[in-house]
Phi, psi and omega in degrees: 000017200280126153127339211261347174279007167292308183317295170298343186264342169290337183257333163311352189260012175258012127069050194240175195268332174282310164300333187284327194284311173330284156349291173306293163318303212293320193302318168308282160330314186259341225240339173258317199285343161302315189281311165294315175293345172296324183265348169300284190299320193277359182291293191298345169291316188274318169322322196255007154256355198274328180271022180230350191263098174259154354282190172307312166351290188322328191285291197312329198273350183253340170295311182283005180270325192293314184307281239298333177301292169341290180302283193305333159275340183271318158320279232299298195274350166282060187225308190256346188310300178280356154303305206248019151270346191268315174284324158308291196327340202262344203276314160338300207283307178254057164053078170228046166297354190265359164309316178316308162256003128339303175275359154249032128282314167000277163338294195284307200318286212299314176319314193278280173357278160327292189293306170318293202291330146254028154232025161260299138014258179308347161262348169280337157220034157254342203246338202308115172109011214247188185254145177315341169289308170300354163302274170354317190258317145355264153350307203276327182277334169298287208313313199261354154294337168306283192324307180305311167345269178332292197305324212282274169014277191318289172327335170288308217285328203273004170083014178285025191310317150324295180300322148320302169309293171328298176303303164352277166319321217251004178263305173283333160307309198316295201293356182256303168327312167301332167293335165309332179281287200281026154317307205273007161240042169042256150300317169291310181294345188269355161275353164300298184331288188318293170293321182290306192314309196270005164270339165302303189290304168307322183279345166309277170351289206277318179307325183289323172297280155026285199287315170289354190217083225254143187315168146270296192216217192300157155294340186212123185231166170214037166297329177277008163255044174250131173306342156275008157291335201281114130234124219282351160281343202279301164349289186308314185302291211286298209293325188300305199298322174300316202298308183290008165229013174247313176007272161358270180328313168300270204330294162333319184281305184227071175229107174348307173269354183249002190221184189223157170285122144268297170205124184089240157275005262199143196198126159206163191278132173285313186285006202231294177345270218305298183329333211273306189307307186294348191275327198300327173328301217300304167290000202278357155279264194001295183283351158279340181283291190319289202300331168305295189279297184318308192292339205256267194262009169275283198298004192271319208266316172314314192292319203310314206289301161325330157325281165321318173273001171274306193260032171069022190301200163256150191307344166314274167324296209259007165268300214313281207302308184283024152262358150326260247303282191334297184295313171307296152345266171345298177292290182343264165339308165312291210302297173339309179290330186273353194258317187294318188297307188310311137346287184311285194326284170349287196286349176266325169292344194238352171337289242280288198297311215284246220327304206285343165312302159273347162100011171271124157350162165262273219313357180262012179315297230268341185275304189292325193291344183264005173256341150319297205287349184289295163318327174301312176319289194323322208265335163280296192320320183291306189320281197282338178308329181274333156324290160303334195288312194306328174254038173040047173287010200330305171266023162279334162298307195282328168298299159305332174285338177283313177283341176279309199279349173276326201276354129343270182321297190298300194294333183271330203294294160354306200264358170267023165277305155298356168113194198260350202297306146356287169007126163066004133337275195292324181299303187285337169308298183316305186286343184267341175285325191286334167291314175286326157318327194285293217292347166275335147320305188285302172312345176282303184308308176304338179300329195234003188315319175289298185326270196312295174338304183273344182274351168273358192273000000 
């Protein structure tokens, strides 16, 4: 999200009570609304279809086809996301812009590649018996969600943030409007929807790179697969951070008692899903609080310190600006821990009403209030992990990533072992160990931040 705190410090310097709500709202918006507009939309495809789509099943069976699109594209591009946000950067810095987009079509070649090849794989033996047109449209939608990933990246990295949301937003209007029509041809039209709303979004996308970036030269490059572009923690870091937040999730889909067959191979927990969807809801004050404080006054004070050590300060001047960083972190986080908890709160006094509200059981009550708070956790946790990137920490980042997917694992295996009393238990366990290791890291590393600095120049 590096670049988003120009925006945000513009609206904060008019220093008003309407700009800081502004600020705030845009930070919310930009730093949540893909995913919220993602979990929105397909909710409501299935609310305005269930009573017209027979039987009821289908709906449930395009929604868990949809989790599965997800999940499974977002492992698959972390592997290039954040390698090849490092290679634009780098590409920037040394004004070789026409170089870029040659190298993400490169990118998508391979990326497009990749997803055919393994989600033709995986529908034939996740899928079997099932009709080839919902292979197809399967296949087609793993395929342009890949792409959207990449793009989504990209687009980030380049300050698109607007635009980002806006497609988004204008994608999933779509895809709930097109289902209305193509509802009455049952699972297949609502994956129909689906996949048309994202060629609209990947060709979105990719025209706004377009404009930024207008062709030159060849049409197609791989320069970022020359071994010094390759770097393989940032590789590890995308494929780990996803893997370590999906885990859960797996594990839930396919542990006998907790998940049911929907469709072919493809399996999910009822009892576990919805909570996971409704906590993500949860975070969207978290991640503007996140987005506000890191970008804006943690990264005001990082350009300073660094400023200094480049420019001769003084040893004064530069413990001064890093006990900035220090107080921004802090403060930052604190504002995080009082907005998530206020959240926790929320849902534990308006749960009750919110489910009944929606026509959801009181029995998924006790599971969504431990998957808020799991989530809040998860929104510290990115918080330092985005810290370490800024002090170029990479393998203390790959290191905390490794410890959330293993303590994922070990901790979700624990509470599906111990019963249902349990449930969501190890996802928030996982996020709260691993959030308390980043920050005694980070306090360590900021204790010594001038030594390692100057012994790296």
């Amino acid at each position: 999200m590096a670049g988003i705190g120009f925006e945000l410090r513009h609206l904060l310097r008019k220093n008003t009570l309407t700009s800081v709500l502004q600020a705030y709202a845009y930070a919310g918006v930009i730093g949540s609304g893909p995913w919220v507009f993602s979990i929105i939309g397909i909710l409501l495809v299935g609310v305005f279809s269930i009573s017209v789509v027979a039987p009821p099943l289908l709906v449930t069976q395009f929604q868990t086809s949809v989790t599965y699109l997800v999940a499974c594209s977002l492992i698959l591009t972390g592997a290039a996301q954040l390698a090849f946000t490092r290679f634009v950067s780098d590409r920037l810095f040394l004004k070789q812009d026409e170089t870029i987009l040659p190298n993400l079509h490169g990118l998508l070649f391979l990326v497009v590649a990749c997803a055919c090849a393994a989600g033709t794989l995986a529908l034939f033996v996740a899928l079997p018996g099932q009709s080839l047109l919902y292979r197809l449209l399967m296949l087609a939608g793993f395929t342009l969600m890949c792409m959207v990933w990449i793009l989504t990246v990209l687009l980030s990295g380049l300050k698109h943030y607007k635009s980002i949301a806006a497609l988004f937003g204008v994608t999933y209007v779509l895809i709930v409007v097109l289902s209305l029509p193509l509802r009455r041809w049952g699972l297949e039209g609502l994956l129909g929807s689906f996949v048309l709303g994202h060629i609209l979004l990947a060709a979105g996308m990719w025209f706004i790179v377009l404009r930024s970036f207008p062709l030159k030269q060849h049409w197609i490059a791989f320069d970022f697969m020359q071994r010094s572009q390759i770097f393989p923690v940032l590789i590890a870091v995308g494929v780990l951070y996803n893997v370590g937040i999906w885990i859960d999730k797996f594990m839930f889909w396919y542990f006998p008692p907790t998940s049911q067959q929907i469709i072919g191979g493809l399996r999910a927990s009822l009892i576990y899903d919805l909570p996971v969807f409704l906590s993500y809801l949860s975070i969207i004050p978290g991640m503007a609080v996140f987005l506000v404080r890191i970008e804006t006054d943690f990264v005001e004070y990082y350009d300073k310190f660094f400023d200094a050590v480049r420019g001769g300060g003084s040893l004064e001047y530069i413990e001064s600006m890093r006990n900035e960083m220090v107080y921004a972190i802090q403060a930052g986080l604190g504002e995080i821990a009082k907005v998530q908890t206020l959240a926790v709160l929320v849902t534990f006094v308006a749960g009750p009403a919110m489910l009944q509200l929606l026509g959801i059981s009181q029995l998924y009550l006790p599971l969504l209030q431990v998957q808020v708070v799991g989530a809040g956790l998860q929104v510290g946790v990115m918080a330092v992990l985005n810290v370490f990137f800024y002090l170029d920490e990479r393998r203390t980042v790959l290191m905390l990533c490794v410890l959330m997917v293993a303590l994922n694992i070990v901790f979700t295996g624990v509470s599906l072992a111990l019963g249902a009393a349990f449930y969501g238990y190890g996802f928030c366990l996982a996020m709260l160990a691993t959030l308390c290791v980043g920050l005694s890291m980070l306090s360590r590393d900021l204790n010594r931040l001038e030594y390692k600095t100057f012994m790296l120049q």
